[in-house]
Backbone as numpy.savetxt, mean C-alpha at the origin, in Angstrom:
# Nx Ny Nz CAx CAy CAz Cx Cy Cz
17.22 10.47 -7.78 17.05 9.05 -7.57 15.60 8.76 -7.17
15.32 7.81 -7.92 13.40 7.48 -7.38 14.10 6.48 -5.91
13.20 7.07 -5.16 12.25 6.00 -4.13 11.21 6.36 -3.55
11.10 4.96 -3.35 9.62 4.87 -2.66 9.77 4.36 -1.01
9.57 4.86 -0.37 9.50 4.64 1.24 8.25 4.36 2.13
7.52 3.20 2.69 6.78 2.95 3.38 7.36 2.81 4.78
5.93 3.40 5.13 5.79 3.51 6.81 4.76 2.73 7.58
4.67 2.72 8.46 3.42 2.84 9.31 2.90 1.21 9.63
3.92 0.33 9.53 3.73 -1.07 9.77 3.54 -1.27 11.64
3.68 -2.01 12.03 3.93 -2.77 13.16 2.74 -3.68 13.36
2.91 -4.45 15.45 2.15 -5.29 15.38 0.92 -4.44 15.68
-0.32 -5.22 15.60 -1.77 -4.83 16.05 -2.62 -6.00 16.58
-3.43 -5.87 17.05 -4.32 -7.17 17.71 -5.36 -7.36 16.36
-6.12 -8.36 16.12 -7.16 -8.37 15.22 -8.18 -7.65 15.36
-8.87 -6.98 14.00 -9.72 -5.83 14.21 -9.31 -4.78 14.86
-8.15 -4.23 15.36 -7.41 -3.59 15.15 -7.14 -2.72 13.50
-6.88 -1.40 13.98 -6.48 -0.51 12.48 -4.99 0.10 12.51
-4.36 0.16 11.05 -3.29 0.35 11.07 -3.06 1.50 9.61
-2.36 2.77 9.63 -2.48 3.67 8.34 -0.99 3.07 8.23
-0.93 3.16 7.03 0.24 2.78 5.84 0.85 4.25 5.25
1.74 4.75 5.49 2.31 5.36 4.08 3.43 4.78 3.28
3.13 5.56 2.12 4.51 5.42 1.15 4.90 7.02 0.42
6.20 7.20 1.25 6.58 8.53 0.00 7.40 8.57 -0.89
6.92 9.49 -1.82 7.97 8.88 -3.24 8.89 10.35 -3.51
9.59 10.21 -4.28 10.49 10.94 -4.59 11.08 10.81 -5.89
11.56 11.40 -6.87 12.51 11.84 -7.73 11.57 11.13 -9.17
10.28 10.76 -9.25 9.63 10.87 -9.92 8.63 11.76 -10.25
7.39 11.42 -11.19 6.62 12.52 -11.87 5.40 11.70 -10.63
5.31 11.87 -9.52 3.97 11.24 -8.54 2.43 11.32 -8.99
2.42 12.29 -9.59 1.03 12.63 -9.77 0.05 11.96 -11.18
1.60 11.78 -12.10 0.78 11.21 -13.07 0.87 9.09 -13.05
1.25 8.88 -11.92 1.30 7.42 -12.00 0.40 6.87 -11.42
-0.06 5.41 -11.70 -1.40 4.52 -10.78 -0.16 4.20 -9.91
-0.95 4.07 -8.42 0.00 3.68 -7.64 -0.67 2.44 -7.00
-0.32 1.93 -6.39 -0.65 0.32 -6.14 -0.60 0.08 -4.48
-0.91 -0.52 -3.65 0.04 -1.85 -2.93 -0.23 -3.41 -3.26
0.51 -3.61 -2.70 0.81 -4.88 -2.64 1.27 -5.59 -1.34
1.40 -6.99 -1.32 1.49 -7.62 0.29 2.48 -9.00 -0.27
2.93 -9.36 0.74 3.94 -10.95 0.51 3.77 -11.52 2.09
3.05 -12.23 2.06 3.38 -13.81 3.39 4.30 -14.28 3.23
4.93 -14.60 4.07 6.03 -15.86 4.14 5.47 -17.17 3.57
6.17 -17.26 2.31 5.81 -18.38 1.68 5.11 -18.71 0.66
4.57 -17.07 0.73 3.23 -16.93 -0.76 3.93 -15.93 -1.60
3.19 -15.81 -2.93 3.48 -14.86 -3.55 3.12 -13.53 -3.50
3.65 -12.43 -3.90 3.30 -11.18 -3.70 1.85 -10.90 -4.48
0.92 -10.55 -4.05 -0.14 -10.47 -3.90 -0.74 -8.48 -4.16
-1.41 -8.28 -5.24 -2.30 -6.88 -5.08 -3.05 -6.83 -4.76
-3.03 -5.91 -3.45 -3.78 -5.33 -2.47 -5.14 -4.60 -2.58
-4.79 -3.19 -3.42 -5.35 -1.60 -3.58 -4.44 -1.41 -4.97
-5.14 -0.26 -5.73 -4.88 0.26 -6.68 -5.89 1.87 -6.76
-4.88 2.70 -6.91 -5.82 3.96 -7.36 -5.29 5.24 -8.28
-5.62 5.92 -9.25 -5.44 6.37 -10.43 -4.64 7.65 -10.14
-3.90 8.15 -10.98 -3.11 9.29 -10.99 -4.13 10.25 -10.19
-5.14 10.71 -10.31 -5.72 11.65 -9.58 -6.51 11.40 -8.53
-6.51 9.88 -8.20 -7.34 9.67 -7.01 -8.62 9.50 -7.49
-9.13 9.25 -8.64 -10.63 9.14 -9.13 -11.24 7.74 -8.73
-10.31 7.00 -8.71 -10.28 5.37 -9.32 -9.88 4.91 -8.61
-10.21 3.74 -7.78 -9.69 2.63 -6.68 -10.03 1.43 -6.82
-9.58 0.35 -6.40 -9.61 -0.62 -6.70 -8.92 -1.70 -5.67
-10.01 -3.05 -5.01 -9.15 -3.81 -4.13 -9.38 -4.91 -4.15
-8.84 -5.97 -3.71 -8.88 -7.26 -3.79 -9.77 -7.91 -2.50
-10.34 -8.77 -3.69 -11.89 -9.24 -2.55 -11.27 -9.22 -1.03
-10.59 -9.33 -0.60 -9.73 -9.73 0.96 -10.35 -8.86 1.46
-10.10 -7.82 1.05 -9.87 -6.13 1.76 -11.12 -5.36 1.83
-11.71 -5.95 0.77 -12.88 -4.79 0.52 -13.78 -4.56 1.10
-13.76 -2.94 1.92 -15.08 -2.75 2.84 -14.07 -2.76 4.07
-12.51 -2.82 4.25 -11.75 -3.18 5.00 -10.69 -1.84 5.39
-10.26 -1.51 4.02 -9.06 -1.39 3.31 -9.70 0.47 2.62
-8.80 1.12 2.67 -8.71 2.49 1.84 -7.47 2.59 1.22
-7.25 2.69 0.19 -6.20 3.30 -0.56 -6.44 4.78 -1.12
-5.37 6.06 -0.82 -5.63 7.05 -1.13 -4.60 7.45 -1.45
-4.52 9.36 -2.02 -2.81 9.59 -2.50 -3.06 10.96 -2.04
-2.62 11.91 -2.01 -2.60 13.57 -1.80 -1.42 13.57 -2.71
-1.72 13.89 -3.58 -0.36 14.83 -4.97 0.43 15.85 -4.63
0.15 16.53 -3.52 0.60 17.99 -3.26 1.86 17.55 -2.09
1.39 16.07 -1.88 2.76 15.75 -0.80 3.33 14.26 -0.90
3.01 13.98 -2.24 3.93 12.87 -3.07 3.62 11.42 -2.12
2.71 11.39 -1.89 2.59 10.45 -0.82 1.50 9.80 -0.86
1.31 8.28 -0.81 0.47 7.62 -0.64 -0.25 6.38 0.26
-0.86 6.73 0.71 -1.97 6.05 1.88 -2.74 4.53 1.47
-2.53 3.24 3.07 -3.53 2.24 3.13 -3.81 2.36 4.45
-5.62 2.85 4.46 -6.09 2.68 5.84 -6.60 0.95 6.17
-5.73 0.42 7.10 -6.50 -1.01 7.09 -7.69 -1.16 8.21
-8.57 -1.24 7.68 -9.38 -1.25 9.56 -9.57 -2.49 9.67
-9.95 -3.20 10.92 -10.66 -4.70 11.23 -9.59 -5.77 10.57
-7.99 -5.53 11.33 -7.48 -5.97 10.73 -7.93 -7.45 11.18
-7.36 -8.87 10.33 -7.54 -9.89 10.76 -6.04 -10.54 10.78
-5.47 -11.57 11.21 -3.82 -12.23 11.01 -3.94 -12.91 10.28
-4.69 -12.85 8.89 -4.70 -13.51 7.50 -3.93 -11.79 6.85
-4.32 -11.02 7.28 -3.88 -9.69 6.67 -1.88 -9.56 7.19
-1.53 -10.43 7.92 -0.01 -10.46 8.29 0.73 -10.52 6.92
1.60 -9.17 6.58 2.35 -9.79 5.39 3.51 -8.31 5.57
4.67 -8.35 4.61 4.73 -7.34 4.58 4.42 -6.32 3.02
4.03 -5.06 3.87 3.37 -4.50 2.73 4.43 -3.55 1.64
4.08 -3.47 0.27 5.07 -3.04 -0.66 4.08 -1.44 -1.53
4.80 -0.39 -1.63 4.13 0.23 -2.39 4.76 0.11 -4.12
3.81 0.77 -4.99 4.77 -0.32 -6.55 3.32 1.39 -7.07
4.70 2.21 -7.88 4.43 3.22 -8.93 4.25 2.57 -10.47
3.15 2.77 -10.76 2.87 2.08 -12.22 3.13 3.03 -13.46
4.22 3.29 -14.19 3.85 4.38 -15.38 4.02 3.38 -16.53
4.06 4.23 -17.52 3.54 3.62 -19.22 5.28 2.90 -19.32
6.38 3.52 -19.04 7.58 3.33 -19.43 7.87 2.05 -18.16
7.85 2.77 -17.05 8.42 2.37 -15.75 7.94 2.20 -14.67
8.54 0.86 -14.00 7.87 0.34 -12.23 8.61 0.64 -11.49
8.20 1.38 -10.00 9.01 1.51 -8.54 8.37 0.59 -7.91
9.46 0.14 -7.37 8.90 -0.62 -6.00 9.55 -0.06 -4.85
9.06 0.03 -3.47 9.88 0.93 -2.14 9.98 -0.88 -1.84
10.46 -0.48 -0.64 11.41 -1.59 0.31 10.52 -2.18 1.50
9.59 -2.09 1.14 8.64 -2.76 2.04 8.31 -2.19 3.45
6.81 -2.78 4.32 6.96 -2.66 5.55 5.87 -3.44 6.11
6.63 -4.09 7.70 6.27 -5.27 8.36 4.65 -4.84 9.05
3.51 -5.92 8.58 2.23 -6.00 8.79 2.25 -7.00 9.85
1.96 -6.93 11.48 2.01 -7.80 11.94 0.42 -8.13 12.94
-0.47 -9.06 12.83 -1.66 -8.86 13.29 -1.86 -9.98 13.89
-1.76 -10.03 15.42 -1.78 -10.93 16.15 -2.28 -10.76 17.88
-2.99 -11.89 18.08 -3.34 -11.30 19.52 -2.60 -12.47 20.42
C-alpha cells in the first residue's frame, strides 16, 4: 500500500524554524519528483518546494525562497522541508505529493502553526 506520512508540524513563534518530514512507502521513492505543498484555511492548496528524483534539482515558490530547504535521502525513503524565519503568513497545513509519469501520492497532511 503507498503512503505518504508527514511529520514535524506544530506551533512556533515567528522567525522561528521548523523541519518537516514525509515518509513514503510501498512505492518506487527514488525515482519520483517529490513536492510540498501548503493549504490556509480558505485558500487553495498552494506549491511550496519541488526537488528531482536524485536531489539535483529544487525548486520554490517566491514566499519561501532563501527561507525554505527541500531535500530527500533515497536510502531512507524520506523527504525533508527545513523552514527557517518562519513568518504566520507561512500558517497552513503542510502536504507532501509524489509526482511519477503514471501516478500522484498525496500523505495526509501536517499542522503549520506560526504565531506569537
Amino acid at each position: 500500500q503507498v503512503q505518504l506520512v508527514e511529520s514535524g508540524g506544530g506551533l512556533v513563534q515567528p522567525g522561528g524554524s521548523l523541519r518537516l518530514s514525509c515518509a513514503a512507502s510501498g512505492f518506487t521513492f527514488s525515482v519520483f519528483v517529490m513536492n510540498w505543498y501548503r493549504q490556509a484555511p480558505g485558500k487553495e492548496r498552494e506549491l511550496v518546494a519541488s526537488i528531482t528524483s536524485a536531489g539535483g534539482s529544487t525548486s520554490y515558490a517566491d514566499s519561501v525562497k532563501g527561507r525554505f530547504t527541500i531535500s530527500r535521502d533515497n536510502t531512507k525513503n524520506t523527504l525533508y522541508l527545513q523552514m527557517n524565519s518562519l513568518k504566520p503568513e507561512d500558517t497552513a497545513v503542510y502536504y507532501c505529493k509524489a509526482s511519477g509519469y503514471r501516478n500522484n501520492y498525496w500523505g495526509q497532511g501536517t499542522q503549520v502553526t506560526v504565531s506569537s
